[in-house]
VORO-943735 format. One record per atom (N, C-alpha, C): residue number from 1; x, y, z; chain; atom name. Coordinates in nm, 2 decimals. Example, Ala and Ser with C-alpha at 12.3 -4.5 7.8 and 13.67 -1.06 7.14 Angstrom:
% VORO-943735
1 1.32 -0.57 0.78 A N $
1 1.23 -0.45 0.78 A CA $
1 1.32 -0.33 0.78 A C $
2 1.28 -0.22 0.71 A N $
2 1.37 -0.11 0.71 A CA $
2 1.29 0.00 0.79 A C $
END
This chain:
% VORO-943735
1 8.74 6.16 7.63 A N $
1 8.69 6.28 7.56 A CA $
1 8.70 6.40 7.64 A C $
2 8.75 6.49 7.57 A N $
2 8.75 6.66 7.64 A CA $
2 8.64 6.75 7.61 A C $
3 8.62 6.84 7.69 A N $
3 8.51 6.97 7.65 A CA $
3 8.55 6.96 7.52 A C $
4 8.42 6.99 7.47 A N $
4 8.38 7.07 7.27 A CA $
4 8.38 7.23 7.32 A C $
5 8.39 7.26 7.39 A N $
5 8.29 7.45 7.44 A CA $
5 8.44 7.42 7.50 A C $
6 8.51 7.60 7.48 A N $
6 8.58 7.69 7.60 A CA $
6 8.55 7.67 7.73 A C $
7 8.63 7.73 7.78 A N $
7 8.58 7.75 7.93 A CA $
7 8.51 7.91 7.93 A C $
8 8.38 7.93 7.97 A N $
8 8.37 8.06 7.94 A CA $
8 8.44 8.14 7.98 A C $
9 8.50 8.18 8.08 A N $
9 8.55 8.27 8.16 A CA $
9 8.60 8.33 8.05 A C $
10 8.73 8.21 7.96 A N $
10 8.79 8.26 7.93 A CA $
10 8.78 8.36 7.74 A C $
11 8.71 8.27 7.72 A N $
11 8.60 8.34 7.60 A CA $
11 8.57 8.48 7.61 A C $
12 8.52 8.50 7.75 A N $
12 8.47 8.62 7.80 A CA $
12 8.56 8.77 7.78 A C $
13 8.67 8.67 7.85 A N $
13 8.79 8.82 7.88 A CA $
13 8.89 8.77 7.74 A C $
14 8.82 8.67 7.59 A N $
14 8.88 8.73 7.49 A CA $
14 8.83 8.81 7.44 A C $
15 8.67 8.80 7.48 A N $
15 8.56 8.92 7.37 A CA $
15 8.61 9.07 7.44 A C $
16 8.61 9.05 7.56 A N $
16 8.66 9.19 7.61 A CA $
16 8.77 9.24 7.57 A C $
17 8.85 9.17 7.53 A N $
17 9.01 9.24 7.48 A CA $
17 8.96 9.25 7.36 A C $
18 8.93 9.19 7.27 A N $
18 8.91 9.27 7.17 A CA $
18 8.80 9.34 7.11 A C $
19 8.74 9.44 7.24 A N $
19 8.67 9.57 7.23 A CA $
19 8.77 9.65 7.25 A C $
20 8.90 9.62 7.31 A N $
20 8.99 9.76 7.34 A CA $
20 8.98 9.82 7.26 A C $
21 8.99 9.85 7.10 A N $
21 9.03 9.96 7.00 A CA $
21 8.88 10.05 7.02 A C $
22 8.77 9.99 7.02 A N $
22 8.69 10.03 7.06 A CA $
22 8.68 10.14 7.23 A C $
23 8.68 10.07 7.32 A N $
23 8.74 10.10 7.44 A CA $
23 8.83 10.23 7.45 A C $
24 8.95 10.21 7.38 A N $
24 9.03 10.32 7.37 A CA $
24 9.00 10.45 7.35 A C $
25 8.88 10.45 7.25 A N $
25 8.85 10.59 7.16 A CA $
25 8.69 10.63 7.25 A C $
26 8.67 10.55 7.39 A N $
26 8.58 10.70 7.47 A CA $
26 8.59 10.72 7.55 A C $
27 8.55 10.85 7.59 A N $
27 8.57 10.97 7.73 A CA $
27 8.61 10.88 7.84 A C $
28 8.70 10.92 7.90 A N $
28 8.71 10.86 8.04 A CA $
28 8.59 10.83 8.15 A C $
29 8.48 10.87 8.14 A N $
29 8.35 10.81 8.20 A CA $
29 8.27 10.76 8.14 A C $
30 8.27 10.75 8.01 A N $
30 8.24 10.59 7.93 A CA $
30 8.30 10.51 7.98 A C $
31 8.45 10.52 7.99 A N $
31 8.52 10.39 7.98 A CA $
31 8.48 10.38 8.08 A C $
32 8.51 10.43 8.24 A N $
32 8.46 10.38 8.35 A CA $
32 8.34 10.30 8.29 A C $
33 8.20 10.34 8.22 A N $
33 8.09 10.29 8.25 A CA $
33 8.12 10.16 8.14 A C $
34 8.21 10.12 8.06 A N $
34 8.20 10.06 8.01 A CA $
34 8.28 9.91 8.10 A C $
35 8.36 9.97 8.16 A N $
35 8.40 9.87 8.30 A CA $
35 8.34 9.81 8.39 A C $
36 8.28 9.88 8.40 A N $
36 8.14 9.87 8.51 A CA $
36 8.06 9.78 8.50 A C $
37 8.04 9.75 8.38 A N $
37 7.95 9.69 8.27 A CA $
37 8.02 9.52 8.24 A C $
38 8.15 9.54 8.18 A N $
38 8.21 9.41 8.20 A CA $
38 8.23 9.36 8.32 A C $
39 8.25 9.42 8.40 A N $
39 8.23 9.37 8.55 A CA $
39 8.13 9.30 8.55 A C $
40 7.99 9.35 8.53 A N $
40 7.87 9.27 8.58 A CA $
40 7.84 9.14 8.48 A C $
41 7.91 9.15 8.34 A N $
41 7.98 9.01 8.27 A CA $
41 8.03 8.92 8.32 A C $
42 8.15 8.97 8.39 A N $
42 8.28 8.84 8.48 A CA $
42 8.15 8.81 8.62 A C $
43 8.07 8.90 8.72 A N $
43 7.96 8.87 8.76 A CA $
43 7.93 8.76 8.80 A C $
44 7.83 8.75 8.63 A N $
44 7.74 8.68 8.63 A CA $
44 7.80 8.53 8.51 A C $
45 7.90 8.53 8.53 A N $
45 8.02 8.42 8.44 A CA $
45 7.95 8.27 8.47 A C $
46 7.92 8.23 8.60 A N $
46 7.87 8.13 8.57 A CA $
46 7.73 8.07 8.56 A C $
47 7.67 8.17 8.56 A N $
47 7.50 8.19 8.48 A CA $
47 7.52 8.16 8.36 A C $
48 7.60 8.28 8.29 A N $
48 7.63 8.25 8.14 A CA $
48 7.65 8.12 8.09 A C $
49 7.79 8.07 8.19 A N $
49 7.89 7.95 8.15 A CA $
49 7.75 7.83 8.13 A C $
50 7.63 7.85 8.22 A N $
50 7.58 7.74 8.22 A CA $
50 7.43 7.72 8.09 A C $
51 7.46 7.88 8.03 A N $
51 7.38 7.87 7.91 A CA $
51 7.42 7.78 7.79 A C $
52 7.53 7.76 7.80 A N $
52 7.61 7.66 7.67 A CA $
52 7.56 7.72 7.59 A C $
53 7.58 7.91 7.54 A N $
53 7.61 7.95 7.41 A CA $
53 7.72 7.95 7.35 A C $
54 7.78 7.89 7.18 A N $
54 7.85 7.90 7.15 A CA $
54 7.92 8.08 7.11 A C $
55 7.80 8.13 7.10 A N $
55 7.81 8.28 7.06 A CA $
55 7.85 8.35 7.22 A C $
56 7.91 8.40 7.26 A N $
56 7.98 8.50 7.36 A CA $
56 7.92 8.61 7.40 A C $
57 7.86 8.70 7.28 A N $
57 7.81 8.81 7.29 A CA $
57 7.69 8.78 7.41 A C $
58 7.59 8.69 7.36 A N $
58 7.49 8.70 7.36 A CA $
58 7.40 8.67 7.54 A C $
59 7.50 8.61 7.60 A N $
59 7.52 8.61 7.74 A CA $
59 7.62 8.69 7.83 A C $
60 7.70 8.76 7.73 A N $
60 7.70 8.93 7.77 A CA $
60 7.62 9.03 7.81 A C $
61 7.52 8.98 7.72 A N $
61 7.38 9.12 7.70 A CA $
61 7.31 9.09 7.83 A C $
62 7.28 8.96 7.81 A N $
62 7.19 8.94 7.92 A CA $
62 7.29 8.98 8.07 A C $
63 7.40 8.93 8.08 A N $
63 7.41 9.00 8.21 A CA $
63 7.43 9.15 8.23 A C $
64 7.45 9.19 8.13 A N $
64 7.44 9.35 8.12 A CA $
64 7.28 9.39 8.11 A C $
65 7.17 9.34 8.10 A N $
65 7.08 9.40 8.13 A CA $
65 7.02 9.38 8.25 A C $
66 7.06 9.25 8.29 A N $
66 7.02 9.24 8.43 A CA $
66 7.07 9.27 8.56 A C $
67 7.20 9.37 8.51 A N $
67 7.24 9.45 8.61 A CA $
67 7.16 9.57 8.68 A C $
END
């Protein structure tokens, strides 16, 4: 039998690719900050990995606030 669950990582940097349209349309020091930010996402990757949420967001947030 194989994993039921993604590998997060990779989950991760699909949620992040599709904020690009999003992404695209702010100021160049948004986007920095918004880099910044997924950064502290990929981070804290296997803190999240070991929440076993199916939902992606939601172990986003948390590493984004506990940066």
């Amino acid at each position: 039998m194989g994993k039921t669950v993604p590998a997060y990582r990779w989950e991760l940097e699909d949620e992040i690719r599709r904020w690009k349209p999003f992404v695209k349309s702010l100021s160049d020091g948004d986007r920095a900050v918004f880099e910044v930010l997924m950064d502290a996402c990929r981070n804290n990757s296997m803190a999240s990995s070991n929440a076993c949420k199916p939902v992606i967001f939601e172990p986003m947030v948390m590493a984004i606030l506990v940066f």
